[in-house]
Every structure is written in structure tokens, then in C-alpha cells.
Rosetta silent file (secondary structure, phi, psi, omega in degrees, C-alpha in Angstrom):
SEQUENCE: XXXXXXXXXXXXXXXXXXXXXXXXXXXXXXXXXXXXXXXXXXXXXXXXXXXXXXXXXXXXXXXXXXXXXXXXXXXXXXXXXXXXXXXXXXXXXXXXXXXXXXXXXXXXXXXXXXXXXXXXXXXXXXXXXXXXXXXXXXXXXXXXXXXXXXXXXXXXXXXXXXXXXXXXXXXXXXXXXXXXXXXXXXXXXXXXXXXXXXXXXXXXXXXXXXXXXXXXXXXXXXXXXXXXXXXXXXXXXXXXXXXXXXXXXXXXXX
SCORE:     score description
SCORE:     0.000 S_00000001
   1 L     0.000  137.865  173.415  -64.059   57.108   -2.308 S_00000001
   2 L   -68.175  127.721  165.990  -61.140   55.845   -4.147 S_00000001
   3 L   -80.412  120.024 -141.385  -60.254   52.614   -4.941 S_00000001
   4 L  -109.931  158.345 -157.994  -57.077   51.251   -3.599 S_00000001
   5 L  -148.431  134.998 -159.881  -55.333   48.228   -5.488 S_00000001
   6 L  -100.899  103.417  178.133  -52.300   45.832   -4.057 S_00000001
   7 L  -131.810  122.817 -170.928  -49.255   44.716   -6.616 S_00000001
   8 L   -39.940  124.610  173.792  -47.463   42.077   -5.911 S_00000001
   9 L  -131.704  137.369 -159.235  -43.497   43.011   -6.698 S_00000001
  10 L   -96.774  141.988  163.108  -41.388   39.536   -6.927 S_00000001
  11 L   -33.704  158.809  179.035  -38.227   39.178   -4.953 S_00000001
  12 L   -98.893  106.926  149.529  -34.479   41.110   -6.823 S_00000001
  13 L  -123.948   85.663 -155.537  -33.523   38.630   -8.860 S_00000001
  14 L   -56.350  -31.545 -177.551  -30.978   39.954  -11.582 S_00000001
  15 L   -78.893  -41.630 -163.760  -29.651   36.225  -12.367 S_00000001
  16 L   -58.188  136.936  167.231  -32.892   34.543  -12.588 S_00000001
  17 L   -19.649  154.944  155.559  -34.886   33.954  -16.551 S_00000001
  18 L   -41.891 -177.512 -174.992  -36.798   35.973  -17.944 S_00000001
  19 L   -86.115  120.175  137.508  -40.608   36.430  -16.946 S_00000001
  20 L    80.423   29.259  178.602  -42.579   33.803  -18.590 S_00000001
  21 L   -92.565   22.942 -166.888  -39.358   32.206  -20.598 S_00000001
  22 L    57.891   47.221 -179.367  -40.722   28.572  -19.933 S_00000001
  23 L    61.365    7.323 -172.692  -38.036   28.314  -16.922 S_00000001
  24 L    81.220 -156.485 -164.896  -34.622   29.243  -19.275 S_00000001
  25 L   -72.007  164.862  160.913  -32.573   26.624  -21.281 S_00000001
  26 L  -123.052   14.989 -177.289  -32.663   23.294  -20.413 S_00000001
  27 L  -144.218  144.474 -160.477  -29.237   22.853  -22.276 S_00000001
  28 L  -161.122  107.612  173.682  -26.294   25.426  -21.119 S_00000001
  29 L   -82.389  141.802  161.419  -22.607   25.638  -21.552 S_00000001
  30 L    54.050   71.669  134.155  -19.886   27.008  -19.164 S_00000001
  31 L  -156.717  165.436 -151.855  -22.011   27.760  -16.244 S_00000001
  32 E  -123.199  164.980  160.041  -22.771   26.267  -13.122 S_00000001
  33 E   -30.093  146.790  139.613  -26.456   26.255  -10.912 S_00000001
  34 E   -97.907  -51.213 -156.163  -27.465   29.225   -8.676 S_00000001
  35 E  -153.976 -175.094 -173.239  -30.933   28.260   -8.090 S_00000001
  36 L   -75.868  -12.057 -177.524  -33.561   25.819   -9.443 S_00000001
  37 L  -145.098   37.838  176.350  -34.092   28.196  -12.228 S_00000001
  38 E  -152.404  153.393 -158.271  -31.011   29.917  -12.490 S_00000001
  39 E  -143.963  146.193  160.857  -27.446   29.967  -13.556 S_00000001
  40 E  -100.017  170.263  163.275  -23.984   31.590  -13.324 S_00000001
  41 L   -59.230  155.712  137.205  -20.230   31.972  -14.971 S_00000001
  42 L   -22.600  113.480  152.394  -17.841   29.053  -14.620 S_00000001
  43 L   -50.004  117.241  165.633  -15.637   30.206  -12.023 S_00000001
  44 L   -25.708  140.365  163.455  -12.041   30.676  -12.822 S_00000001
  45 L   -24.337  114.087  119.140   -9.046   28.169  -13.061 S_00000001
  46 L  -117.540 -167.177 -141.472   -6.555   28.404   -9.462 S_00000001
  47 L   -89.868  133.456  173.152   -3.930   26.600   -8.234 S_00000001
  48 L   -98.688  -17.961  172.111   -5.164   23.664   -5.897 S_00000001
  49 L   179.396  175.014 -173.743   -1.383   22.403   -4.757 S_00000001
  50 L   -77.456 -150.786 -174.235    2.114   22.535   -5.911 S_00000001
  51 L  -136.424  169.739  146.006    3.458   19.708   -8.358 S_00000001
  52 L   -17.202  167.858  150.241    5.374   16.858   -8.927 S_00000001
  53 L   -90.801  -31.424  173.151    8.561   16.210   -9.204 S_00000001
  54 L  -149.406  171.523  178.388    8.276   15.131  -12.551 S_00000001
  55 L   -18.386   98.538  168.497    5.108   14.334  -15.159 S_00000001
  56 L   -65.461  124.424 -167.436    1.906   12.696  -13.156 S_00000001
  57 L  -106.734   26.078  172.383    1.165    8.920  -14.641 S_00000001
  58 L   124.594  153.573 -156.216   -2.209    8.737  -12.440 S_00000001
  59 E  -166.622  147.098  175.564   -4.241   10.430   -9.142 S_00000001
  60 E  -174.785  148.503  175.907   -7.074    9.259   -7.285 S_00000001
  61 E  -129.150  147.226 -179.510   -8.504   10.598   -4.129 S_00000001
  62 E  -140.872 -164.779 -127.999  -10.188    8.622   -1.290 S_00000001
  63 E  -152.637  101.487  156.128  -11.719    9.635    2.445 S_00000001
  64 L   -54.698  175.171 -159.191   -9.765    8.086    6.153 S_00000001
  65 L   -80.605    0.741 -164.795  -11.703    6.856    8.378 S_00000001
  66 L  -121.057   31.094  167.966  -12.561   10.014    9.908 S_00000001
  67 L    72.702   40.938 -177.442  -13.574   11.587    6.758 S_00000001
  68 L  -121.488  147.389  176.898  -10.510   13.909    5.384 S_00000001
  69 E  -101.620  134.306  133.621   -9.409   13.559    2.200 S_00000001
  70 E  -103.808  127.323 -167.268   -6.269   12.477    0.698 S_00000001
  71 E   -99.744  135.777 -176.606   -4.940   12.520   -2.637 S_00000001
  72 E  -133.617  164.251 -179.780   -2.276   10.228   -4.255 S_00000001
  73 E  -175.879  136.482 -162.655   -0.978   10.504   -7.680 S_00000001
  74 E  -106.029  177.594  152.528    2.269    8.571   -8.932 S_00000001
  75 L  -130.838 -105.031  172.210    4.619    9.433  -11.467 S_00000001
  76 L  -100.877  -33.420 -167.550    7.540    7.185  -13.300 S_00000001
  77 L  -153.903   32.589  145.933    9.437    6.605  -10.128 S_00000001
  78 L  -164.983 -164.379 -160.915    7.558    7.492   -7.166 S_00000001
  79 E  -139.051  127.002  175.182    4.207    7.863   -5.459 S_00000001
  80 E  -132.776  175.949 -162.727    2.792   10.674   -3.352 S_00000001
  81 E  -134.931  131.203  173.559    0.434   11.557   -0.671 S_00000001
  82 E  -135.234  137.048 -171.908   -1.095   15.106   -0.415 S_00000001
  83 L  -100.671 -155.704 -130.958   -2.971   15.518    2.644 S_00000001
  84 L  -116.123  136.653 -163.281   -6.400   17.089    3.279 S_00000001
  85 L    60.967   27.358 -172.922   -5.965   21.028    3.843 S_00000001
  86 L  -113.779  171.689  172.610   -2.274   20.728    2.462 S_00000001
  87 L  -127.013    2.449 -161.808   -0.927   22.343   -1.077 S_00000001
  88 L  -110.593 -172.624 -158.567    2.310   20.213   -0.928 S_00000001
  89 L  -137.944  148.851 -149.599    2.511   16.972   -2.409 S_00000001
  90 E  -119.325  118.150  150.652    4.490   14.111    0.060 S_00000001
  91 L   -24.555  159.510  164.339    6.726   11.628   -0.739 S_00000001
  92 L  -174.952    5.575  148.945    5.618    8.630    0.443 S_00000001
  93 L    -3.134  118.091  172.998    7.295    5.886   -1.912 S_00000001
  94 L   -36.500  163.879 -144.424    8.282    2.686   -0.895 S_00000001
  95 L  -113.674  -63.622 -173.821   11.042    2.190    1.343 S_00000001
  96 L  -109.701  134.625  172.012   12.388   -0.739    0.327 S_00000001
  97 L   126.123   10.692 -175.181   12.900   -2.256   -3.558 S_00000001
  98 L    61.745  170.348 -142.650   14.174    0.988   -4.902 S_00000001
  99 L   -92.963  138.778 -174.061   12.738    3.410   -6.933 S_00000001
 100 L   -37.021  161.352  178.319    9.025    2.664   -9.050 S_00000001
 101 L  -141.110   65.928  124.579    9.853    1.994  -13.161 S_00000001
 102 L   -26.047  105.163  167.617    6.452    3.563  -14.527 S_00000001
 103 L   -64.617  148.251  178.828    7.080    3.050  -17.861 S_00000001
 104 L  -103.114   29.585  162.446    6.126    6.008  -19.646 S_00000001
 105 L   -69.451  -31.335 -143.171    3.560    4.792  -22.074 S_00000001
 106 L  -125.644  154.187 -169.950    1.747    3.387  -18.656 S_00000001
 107 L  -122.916  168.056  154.651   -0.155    5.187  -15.723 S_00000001
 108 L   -67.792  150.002  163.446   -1.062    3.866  -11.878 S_00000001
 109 L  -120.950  129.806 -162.426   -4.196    2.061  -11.659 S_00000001
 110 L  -118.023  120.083  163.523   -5.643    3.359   -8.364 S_00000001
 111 E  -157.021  163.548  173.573   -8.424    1.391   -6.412 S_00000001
 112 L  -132.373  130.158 -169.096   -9.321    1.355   -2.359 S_00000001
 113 L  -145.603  122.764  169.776  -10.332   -1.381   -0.158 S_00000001
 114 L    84.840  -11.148 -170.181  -10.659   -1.922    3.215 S_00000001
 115 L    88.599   23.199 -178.858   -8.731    1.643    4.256 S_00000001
 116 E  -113.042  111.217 -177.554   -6.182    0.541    2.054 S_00000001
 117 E   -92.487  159.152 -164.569   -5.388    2.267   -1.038 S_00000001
 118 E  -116.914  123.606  171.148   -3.979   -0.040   -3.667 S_00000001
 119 L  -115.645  176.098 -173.112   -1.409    1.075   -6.493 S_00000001
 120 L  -156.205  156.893  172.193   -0.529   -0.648   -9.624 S_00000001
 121 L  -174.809   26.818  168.719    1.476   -0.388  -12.707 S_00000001
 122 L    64.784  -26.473 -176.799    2.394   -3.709  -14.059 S_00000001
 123 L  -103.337   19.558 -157.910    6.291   -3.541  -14.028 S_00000001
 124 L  -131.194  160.917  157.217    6.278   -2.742   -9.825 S_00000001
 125 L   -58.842  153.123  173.283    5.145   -5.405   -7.082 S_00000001
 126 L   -77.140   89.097 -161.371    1.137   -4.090   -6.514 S_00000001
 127 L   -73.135  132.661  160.217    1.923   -1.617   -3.457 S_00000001
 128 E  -108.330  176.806 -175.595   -0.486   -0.652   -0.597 S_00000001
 129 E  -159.619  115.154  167.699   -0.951    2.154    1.961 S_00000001
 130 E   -50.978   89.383  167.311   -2.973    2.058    5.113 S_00000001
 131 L   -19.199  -69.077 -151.714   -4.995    5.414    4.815 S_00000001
 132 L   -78.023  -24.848  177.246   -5.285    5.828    8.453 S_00000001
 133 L  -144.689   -9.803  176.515   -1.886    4.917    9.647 S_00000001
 134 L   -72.252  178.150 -178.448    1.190    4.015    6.911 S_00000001
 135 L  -118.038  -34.714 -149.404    3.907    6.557    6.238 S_00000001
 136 L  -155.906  157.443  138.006    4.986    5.219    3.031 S_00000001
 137 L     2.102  154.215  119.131    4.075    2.520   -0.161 S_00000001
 138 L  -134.323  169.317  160.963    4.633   -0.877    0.608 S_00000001
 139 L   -28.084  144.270  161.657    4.548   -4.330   -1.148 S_00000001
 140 L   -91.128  -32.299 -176.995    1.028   -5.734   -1.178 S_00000001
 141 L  -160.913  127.420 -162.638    1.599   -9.237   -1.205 S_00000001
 142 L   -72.936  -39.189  175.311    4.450  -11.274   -1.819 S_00000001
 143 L   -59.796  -24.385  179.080    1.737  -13.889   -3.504 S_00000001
 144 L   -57.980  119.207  151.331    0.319  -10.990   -6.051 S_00000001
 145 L   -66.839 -173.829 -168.790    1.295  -10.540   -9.371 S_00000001
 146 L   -86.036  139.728  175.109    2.075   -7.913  -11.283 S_00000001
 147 L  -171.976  139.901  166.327   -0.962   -5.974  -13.000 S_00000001
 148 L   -14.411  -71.419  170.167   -2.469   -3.397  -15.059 S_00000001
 149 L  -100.518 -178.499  158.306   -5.257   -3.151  -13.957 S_00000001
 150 L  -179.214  172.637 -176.748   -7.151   -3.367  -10.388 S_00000001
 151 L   166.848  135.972  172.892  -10.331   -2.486   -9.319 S_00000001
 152 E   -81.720  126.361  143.826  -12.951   -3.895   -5.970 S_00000001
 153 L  -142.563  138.273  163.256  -15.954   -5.432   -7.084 S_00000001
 154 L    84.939 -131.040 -131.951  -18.393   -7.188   -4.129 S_00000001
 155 L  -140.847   24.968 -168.139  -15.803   -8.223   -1.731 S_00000001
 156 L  -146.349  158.266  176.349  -12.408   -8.852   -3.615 S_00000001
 157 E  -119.559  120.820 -172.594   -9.500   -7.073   -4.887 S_00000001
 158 E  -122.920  112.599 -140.455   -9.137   -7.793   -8.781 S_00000001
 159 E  -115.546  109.637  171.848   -5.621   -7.926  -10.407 S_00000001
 160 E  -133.597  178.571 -157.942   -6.368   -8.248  -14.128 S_00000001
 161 E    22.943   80.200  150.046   -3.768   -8.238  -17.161 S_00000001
 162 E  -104.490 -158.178 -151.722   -0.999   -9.730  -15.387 S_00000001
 163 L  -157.597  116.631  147.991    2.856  -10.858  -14.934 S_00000001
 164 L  -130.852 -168.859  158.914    4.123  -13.540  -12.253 S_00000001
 165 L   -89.956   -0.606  169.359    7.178  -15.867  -12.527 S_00000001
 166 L  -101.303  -35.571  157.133    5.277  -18.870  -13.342 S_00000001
 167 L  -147.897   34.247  179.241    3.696  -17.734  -16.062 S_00000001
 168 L    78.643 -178.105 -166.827    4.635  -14.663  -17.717 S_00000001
 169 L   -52.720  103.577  153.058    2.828  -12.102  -19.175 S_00000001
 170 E   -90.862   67.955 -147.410   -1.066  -12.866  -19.291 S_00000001
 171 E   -63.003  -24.604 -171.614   -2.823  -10.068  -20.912 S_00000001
 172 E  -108.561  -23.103 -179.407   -6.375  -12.226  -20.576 S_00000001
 173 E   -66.775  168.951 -139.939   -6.286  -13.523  -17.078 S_00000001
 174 E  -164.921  101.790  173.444   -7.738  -12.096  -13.733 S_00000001
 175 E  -123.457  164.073 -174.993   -6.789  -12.627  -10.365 S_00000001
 176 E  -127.960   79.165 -146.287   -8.679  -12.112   -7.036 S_00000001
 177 L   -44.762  165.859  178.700   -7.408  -11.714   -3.088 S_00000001
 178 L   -81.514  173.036 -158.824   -9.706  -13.517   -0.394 S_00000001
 179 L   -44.462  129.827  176.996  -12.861  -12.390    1.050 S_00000001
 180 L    60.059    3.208 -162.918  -12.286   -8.897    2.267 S_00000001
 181 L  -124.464   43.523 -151.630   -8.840   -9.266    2.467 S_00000001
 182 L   -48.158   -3.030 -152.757   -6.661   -7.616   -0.049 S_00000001
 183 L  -113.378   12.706 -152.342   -3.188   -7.797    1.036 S_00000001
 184 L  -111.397   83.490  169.484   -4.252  -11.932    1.032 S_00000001
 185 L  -109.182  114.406  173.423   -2.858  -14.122   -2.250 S_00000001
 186 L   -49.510 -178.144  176.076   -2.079  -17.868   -1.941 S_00000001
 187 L  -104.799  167.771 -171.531    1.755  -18.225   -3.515 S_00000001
 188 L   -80.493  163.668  157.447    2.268  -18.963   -6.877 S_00000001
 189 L    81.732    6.465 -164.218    2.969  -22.100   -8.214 S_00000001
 190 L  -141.705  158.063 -177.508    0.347  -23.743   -5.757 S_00000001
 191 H   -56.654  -62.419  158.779   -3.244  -25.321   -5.695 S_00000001
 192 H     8.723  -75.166 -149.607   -4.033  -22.120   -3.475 S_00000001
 193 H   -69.696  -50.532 -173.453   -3.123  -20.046   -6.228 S_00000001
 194 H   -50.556  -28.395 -175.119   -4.425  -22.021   -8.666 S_00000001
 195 H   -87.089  -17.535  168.552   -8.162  -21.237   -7.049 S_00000001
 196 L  -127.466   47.150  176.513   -8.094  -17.464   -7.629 S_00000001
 197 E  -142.125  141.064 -161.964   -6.678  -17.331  -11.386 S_00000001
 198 L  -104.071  119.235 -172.483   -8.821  -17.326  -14.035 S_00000001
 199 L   -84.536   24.051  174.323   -7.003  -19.528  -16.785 S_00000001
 200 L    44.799   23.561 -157.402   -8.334  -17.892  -19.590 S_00000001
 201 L   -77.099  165.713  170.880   -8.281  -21.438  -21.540 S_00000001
 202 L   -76.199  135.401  154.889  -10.369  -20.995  -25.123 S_00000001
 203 L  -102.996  165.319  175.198  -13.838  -21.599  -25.415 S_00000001
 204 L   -81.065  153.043  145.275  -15.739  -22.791  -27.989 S_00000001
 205 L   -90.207  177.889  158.991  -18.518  -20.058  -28.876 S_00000001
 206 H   -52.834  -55.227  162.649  -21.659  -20.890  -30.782 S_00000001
 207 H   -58.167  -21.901  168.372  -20.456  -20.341  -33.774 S_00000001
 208 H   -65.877  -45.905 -165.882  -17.482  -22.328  -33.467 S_00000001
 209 H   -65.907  -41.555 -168.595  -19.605  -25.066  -32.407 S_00000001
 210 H   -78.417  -32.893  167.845  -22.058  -24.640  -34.883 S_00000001
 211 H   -33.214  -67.655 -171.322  -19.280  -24.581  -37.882 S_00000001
 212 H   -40.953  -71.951  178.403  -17.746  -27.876  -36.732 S_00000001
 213 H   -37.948  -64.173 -171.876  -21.355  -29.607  -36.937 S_00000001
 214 H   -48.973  -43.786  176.988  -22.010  -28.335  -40.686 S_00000001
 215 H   -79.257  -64.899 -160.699  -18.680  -29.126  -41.934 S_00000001
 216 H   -50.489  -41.127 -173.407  -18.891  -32.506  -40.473 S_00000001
 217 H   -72.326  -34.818  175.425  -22.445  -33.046  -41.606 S_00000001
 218 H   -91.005    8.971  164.127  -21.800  -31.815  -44.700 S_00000001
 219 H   -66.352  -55.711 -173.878  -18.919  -34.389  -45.507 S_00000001
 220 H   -64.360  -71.366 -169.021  -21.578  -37.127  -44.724 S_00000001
 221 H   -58.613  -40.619  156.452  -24.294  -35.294  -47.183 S_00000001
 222 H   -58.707  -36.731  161.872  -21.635  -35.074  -49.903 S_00000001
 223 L   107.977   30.180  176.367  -20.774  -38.843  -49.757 S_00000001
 224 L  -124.257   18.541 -174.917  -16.894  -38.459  -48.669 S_00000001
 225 L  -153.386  133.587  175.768  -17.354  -39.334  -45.648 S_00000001
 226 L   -64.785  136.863  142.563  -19.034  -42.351  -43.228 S_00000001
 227 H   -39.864  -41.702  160.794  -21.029  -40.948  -40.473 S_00000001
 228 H   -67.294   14.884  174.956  -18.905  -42.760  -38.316 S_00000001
 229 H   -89.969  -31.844  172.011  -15.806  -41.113  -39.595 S_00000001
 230 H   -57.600  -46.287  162.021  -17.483  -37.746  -38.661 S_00000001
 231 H   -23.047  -67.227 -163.091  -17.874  -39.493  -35.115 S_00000001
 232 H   -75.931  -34.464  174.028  -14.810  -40.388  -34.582 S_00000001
 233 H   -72.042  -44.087 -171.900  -13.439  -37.150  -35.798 S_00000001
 234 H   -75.311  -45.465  167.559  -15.500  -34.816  -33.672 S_00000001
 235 H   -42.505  -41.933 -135.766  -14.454  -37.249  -30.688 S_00000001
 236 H   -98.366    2.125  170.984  -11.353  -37.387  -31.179 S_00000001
 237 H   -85.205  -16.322  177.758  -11.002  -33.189  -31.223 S_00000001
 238 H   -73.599  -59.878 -155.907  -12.576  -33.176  -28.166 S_00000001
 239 H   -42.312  -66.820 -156.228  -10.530  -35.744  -26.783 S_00000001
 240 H   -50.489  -32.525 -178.333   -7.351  -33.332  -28.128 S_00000001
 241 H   -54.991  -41.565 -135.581   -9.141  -30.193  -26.566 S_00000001
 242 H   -92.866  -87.941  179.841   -9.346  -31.571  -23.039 S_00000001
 243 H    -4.870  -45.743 -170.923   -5.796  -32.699  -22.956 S_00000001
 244 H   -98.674  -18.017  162.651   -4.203  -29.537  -23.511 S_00000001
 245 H   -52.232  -36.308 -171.757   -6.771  -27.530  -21.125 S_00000001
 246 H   -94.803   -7.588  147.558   -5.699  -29.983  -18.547 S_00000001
 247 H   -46.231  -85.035 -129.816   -1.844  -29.675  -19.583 S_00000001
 248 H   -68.762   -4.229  159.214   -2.011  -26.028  -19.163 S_00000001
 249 L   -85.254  -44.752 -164.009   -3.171  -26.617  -15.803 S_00000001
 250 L   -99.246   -2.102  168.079   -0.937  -29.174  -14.383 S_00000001
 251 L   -77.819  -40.497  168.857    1.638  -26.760  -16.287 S_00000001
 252 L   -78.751  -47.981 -172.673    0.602  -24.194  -13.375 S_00000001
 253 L   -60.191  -32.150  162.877    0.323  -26.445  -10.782 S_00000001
 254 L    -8.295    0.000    0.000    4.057  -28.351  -11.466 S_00000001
């Protein structure tokens, strides 16, 4: 009687690796996943919404509360909202204060907190928009400065490289809104204020520190100098240091 014999035939898979290729590439250009061991073309390029009105300076997309997306993206002299299943892009600009001055060197800085989206561009007040319910841009805070940057980290909204009217441009400073509360900046000019600005003041590093000590020491080990003269000197730079850190304070606080 003849012997009958069973072979196995594998699922049709025309995309998948070869037989016995060690699983394909592990490195792959211009193609996207299929399967755990398999890969496709890149899709084509289309159109995802209409444009601007004039050259886009920054875009960022965030999620309402009931999980639709919307996309904002400024240009030089306004700001728009495109919403989730839309192609058109929305005005949505502040109302009042006239039209944004994006320089055009400079983009929005985009960050969201709270169901707020936050925009920024250093020559404009720092404008917000209520995801879930504004129509349009507004101020964020009459206490904020002006700034570069923004960005959440923990439980704050953080305004770095800024501009106020008290004390000008401040490319190293940092400022930070209250707990949870982004639209929330003491006023300038006030101890308040004074409690969420990072003065930037100079530090000594290690190396500074260790320079002074050598050159000092090594006046005394040369014989052109008393040890107490070294004393007296290294006091009396401290002394000068403190003074103008504590000017430059009571400069903001005035």
C-alpha cells in the first residue's frame, strides 16, 4: 500500500522576507511596517488642509478634553486654529491689541497646560486659548513678560529669555506662573514678582574660585605680598560681590 505524506504550505505572503533570510534587514529606508517581519513603500505626499495666509512661523497640535484634535500654527501677524476633521485653517487672533509682530527671523513657541494652549513670540504679550471653549487668542497675563521661549515642566508654566518694563531684555533669566495655574503672574516691580524670577546674578564656578586662591597664594609664596594683605583682599571682593548682587535686587524691587 502506498505511502501517503502531509506538506505543510505557509500562509500567501508576497511582502514578507525571504525563507530563512534571518528575519530581513534590521536597517531600512523609505518604508513603513506591515507585519513583525515585514515592510512596505512610503506612502505618498497629500494635501492635509489648505494654508495660511502668509508664511507659517510655528504649529503645534494638542487633544480637548474630549479627545479631538486641534492644530494651531501662527504666522507674522496672526494665529490660527484648524479644527479636528476640518481642511481650513481659522482665524482666531486676538481681538484686542491689534495685529501679532512675529518678527521674521522668530517663530511661536507653542506649549499646553491645563486645557490651555499657550503662544509666545517675544515681541507680543504671551497669549492663551481655552481649548475647550475660547473663540479667539487672548492676553495671558497682564503680570507675564514677554518670552521666547515657554515650555510646562512638573506643575508650572516657564517663560524663559525674556522682556518686561522693569527690566528689559533678559536673555538668561526664567520665569514661572503659580502652581497649576498659568494665566497666574504676581505684577512686576513687586516682592510677588520678585519670587518667580530667576535673577541670573553670576556665580563663581570652581575654577573661578580656584584661580583667585592661587593667585592670592602665590603673591604670599613670592614674597610681595603679607598674608594678611591676601586676607583682606579676598574679603574685601567678596564684600564688593555681595553689594552689587543685592543692588541688582533692590534695583527690581524699587
Amino acid at each position: 500500500m502506498a505511502q501517503t505524506y502531509s506538506l505543510a504550505i505557509s500562509d500567501f505572503q508576497p511582502d514578507g522576507p525571504d525563507y530563512n533570510n534571518n528575519d530581513g534587514s534590521d536597517v531600512m529606508l523609505n518604508v513603513v511596517p506591515r507585519t513583525a517581519k515585514s515592510y512596505g513603500p512610503m506612502p505618498s505626499m497629500a494635501v492635509y488642509s489648505g494654508a495660511l495666509t502668509a508664511r507659517c512661523q510655528g504649529a503645534v497640535a494638542e487633544l480637548d478634553s474630549a479627545g479631538n484634535v486641534f492644530n494651531f500654527a501662527g504666522d507674522a501677524t496672526k494665529l490660527y486654529r484648524l479644527a479636528s476633521g476640518s481642511i481650513s485653517w481659522v482665524d482666531v487672533s486676538r481681538l484686542a491689541g491689534g495685529a501679532y509682530a512675529c518678527p521674521a527671523d522668530a517663530l511661536w513657541k507653542f506649549a499646553f497646560m491645563n486645557g490651555r494652549v499657550i503662544a509666545t513670540n517675544y515681541i507680543d504679550d504671551v497669549q492663551g486659548f481655552l481649548i475647550d471653549s475660547a473663540a479667539n487668542f487672548s492676553q495671558l497675563s497682564a503680570g507675564a513678560p514677554k518670552a521666547r521661549y515657554c515650555a510646562v515642566i512638573k506643575n508650572f508654566l516657564m517663560l524663559a529669555n525674556t522682556t518686561d518694563a522693569v527690566n528689559g531684555p533678559q536673555p538668561q533669566c526664567v520665569w514661572w506662573s503659580a502652581l497649576n495655574d498659568p494665566p497666574n503672574f504676581p505684577t512686576l516691580n513687586t516682592a510677588a514678582a520678585a519670587a518667580v524670577f530667576s535673577w541670573g546674578a553670576p556665580r563663581l564656578s570652581a575654577l573661578g574660585i580656584a584661580v583667585v586662591l592661587l593667585v592670592g597664594i602665590s603673591r604670599v609664596y613670592l614674597g610681595v605680598h603679607w598674608p594678611t594683605d591676601v586676607l583682606a583682599g579676598w574679603a574685601l571682593g567678596a564684600a564688593v560681590g555681595a553689594i552689587v548682587v543685592a543692588l541688582s535686587r533692590l534695583r527690581y524691587l524699587r
